[in-house]
C-alpha positions as CSV (number, residue, x, y, z in Angstrom):
1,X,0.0,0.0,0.0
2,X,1.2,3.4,-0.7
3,X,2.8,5.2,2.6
4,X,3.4,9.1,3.6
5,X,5.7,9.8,6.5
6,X,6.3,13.4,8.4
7,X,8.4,13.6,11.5
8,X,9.3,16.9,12.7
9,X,11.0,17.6,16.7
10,X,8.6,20.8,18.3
11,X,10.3,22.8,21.0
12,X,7.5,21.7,23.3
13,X,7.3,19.8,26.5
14,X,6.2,16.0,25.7
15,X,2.9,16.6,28.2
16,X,1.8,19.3,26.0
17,X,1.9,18.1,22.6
18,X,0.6,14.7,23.9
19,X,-2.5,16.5,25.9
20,X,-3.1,18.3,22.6
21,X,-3.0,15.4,20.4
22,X,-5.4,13.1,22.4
23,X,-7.7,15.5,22.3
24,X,-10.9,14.8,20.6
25,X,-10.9,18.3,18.5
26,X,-7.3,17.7,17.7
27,X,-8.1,16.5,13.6
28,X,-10.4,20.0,13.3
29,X,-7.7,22.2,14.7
30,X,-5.1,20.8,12.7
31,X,-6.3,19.8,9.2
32,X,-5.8,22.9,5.9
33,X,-8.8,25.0,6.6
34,X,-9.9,24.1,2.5
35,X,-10.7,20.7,3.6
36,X,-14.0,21.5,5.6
37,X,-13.2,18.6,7.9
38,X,-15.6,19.0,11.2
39,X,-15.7,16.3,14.2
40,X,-19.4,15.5,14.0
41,X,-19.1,13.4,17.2
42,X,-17.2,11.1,18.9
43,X,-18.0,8.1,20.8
44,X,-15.7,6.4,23.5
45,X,-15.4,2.4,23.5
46,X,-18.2,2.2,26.0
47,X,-20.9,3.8,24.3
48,X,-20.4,7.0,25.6
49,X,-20.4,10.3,23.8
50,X,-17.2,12.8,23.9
51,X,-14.9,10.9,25.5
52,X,-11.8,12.5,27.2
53,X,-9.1,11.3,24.8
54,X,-8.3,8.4,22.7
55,X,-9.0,5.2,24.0
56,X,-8.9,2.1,21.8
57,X,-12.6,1.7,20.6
58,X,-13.4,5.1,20.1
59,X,-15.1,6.0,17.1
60,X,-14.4,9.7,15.7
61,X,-17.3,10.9,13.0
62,X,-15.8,13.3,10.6
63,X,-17.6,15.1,8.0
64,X,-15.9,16.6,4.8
65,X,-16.8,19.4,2.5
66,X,-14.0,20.3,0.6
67,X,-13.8,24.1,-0.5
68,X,-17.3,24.0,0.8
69,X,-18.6,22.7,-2.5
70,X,-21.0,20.0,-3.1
71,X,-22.7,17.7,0.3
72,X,-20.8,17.2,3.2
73,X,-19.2,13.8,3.3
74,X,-18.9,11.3,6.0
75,X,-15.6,9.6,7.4
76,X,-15.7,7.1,10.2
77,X,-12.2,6.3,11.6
78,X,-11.5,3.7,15.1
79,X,-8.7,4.7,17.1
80,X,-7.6,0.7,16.6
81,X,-4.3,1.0,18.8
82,X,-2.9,3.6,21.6
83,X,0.1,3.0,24.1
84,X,1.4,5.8,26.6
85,X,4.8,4.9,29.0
86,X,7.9,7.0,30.2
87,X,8.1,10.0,27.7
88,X,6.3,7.7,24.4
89,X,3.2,7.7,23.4
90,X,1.3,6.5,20.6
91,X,-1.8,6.0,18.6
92,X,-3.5,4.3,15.5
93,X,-6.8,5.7,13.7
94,X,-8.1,3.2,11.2
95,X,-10.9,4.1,8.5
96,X,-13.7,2.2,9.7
97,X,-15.0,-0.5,7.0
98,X,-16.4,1.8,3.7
99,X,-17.5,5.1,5.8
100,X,-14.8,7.3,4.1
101,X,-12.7,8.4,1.0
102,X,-10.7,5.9,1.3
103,X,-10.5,1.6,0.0
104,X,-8.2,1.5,3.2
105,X,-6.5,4.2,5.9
106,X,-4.0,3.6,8.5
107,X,-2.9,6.7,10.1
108,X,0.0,6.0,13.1
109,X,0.8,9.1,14.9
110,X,3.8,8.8,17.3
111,X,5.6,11.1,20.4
112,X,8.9,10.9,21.7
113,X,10.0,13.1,24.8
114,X,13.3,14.6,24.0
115,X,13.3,16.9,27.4
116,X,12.6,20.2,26.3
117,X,11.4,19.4,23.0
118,X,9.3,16.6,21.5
119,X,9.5,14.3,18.0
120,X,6.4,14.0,16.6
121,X,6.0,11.1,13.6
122,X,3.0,10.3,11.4
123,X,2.6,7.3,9.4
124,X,0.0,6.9,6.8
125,X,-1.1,4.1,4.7
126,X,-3.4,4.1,2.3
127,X,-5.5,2.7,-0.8
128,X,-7.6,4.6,-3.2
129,X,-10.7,3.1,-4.2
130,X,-10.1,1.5,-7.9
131,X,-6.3,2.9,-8.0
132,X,-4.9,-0.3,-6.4
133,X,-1.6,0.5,-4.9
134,X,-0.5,3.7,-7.3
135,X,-0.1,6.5,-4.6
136,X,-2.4,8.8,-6.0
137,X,-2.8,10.8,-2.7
138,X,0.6,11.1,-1.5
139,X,0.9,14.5,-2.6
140,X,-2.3,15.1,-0.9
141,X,-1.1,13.8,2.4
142,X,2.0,15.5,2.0
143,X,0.5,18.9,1.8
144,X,-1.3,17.8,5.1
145,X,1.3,16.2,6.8
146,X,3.1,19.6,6.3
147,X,0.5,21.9,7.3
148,X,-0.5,19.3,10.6
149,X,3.4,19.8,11.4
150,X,3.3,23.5,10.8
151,X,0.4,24.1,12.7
152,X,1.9,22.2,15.7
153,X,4.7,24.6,16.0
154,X,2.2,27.2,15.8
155,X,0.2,26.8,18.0
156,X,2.6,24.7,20.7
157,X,5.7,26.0,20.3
């Protein structure tokens, strides 16, 4: 499958860019503005709506209007994986089934405390629907990836 990688260091404290990042209305503050990406609702591994962070189980419910053109569209995504221990951290979002633009996403965002700053690494895999493995979004994702990383320092550093 094709695969986009970012990893930038942010002179910020491991705590804060981890509190920011498992943060429910992390995707809306972060993704390009032009995407029209919204968190419709999330809803923790036990049922319950909003939950504090992400757990495995928790299903975030996107909704996309790019350019704010045409209907809104859904995306479904399951935080699938997430591990936290002495200055890592980590965590998997997985498109759920067909809800979504995609044939198949995998996005892996990681944290490593470096003291006074902090790495941050994303990992995406992806299929198209009907492209098979050509990677016609990379340059997509890269854009994002960039702009996520960007933002980050923005807004953290």
């Amino acid at each position: 499958m094709p695969t986009h990688q970012r990893t930038s260091t942010i002179d910020a404290d491991f705590e804060t860019v981890w509190a920011f990042y498992d943060g429910i209305d992390e995707p809306e503050r972060l993704t390009p503005d032009w995407t029209g990406l919204r968190v419709a609702r999330a809803i923790g591994p036990e049922g319950q709506p909003g939950p504090d962070g992400y757990l495995p189980g928790t299903e975030v419910h996107l909704e996309l209007q790019p350019f704010g053109l045409g209907p809104t569209s859904e995306w479904v995504v399951e935080i699938t994986e997430r591990e936290v221990w002495d200055g890592r951290a980590w965590f998997v979002d997985e498109q759920v089934g067909d809800r979504g633009p995609y044939e198949e996403w995998r996005h892996a965002h990681r944290f490593a405390d470096l003291g006074d700053a902090t790495v941050v690494h994303d990992r995406i895999t992806y299929r198209v629907p009907g492209a098979g493995d050509r990677p016609l979004a990379t340059p997509l994702l890269a854009g994002m990836l960039w702009h996520r990383h960007r933002k980050t320092r923005a807004l953290l550093e």
